[in-house]
Each structure stands twice: as structure tokens, then as C-alpha cells.
VODREN-165335 format. One record per residue (C-alpha): residue number from 1; x, y, z; residue in one letter. Coordinates in steps of 0.1 Angstrom, whole numbers. Layout:
N
   pos      px      py      pz   code
   NUM       X       Y       Z      a
...
//
This chain:
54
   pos      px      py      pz   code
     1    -749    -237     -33      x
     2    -769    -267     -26      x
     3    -777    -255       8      x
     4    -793    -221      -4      x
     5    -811    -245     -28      x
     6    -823    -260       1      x
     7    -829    -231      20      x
     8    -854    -212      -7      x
     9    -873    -248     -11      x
    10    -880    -249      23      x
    11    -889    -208      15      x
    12    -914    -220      -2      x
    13    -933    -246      12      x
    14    -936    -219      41      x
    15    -948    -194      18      x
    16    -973    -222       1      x
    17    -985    -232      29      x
    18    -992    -201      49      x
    19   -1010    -188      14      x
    20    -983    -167      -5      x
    21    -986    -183     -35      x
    22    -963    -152     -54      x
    23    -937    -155     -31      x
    24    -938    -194     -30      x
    25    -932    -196     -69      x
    26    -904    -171     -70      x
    27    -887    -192     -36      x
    28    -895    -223     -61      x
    29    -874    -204     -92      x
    30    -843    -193     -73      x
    31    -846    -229     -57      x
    32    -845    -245     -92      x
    33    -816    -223    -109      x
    34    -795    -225     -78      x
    35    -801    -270     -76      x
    36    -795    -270    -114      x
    37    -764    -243    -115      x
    38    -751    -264     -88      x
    39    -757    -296    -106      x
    40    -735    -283    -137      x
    41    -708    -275    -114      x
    42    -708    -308     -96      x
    43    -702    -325    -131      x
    44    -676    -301    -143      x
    45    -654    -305    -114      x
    46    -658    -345    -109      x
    47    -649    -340    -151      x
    48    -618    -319    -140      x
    49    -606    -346    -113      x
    50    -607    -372    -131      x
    51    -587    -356    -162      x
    52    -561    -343    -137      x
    53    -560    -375    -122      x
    54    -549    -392    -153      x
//
């Protein structure tokens, strides 16, 4: 998931800097919700191991 995060950043800079500025901020909001969806899975499952791990 990260990596599609990635992927639509670097989307966007394209699109920014060839003058898309419409398609640059909609690369920019899939970009965020995908780094931020990932984010709240990386901290459930790190919470997850360590409970099982007790």
C-alpha cells in the first residue's frame, strides 16, 4: 500500500510539473489516504504482534 502511495506522489509531481494542476491534486489525495490508511494498519498490526507475543 505504501508503494501505490508512492506511486500516485510521484503521479503528481509529474502532473504539477508538466501543468495539470487538477490531476496533480487528485494524485496528491489518493496519495494521502492510501500513506495515512497504511499508517493505521502498520500500527494495528505492530499492536497485534506484540499482544500475541505476550
Amino acid at each position: 500500500m505504501l508503494h501505490y502511495a508512492v506511486v500516485f506522489f510521484v503521479i503528481a509531481l509529474i502532473a504539477a510539473l508538466f501543468g495539470f494542476g487538477g490531476i496533480a491534486a487528485g494524485a496528491v489525495g489518493i496519495a494521502k489516504i492510501l500513506f495515512f490508511v497504511f499508517i493505521v494498519l502498520a500500527v494495528v498490526s505492530f499492536l497485534f504482534g506484540a499482544l500475541k507475543g505476550r
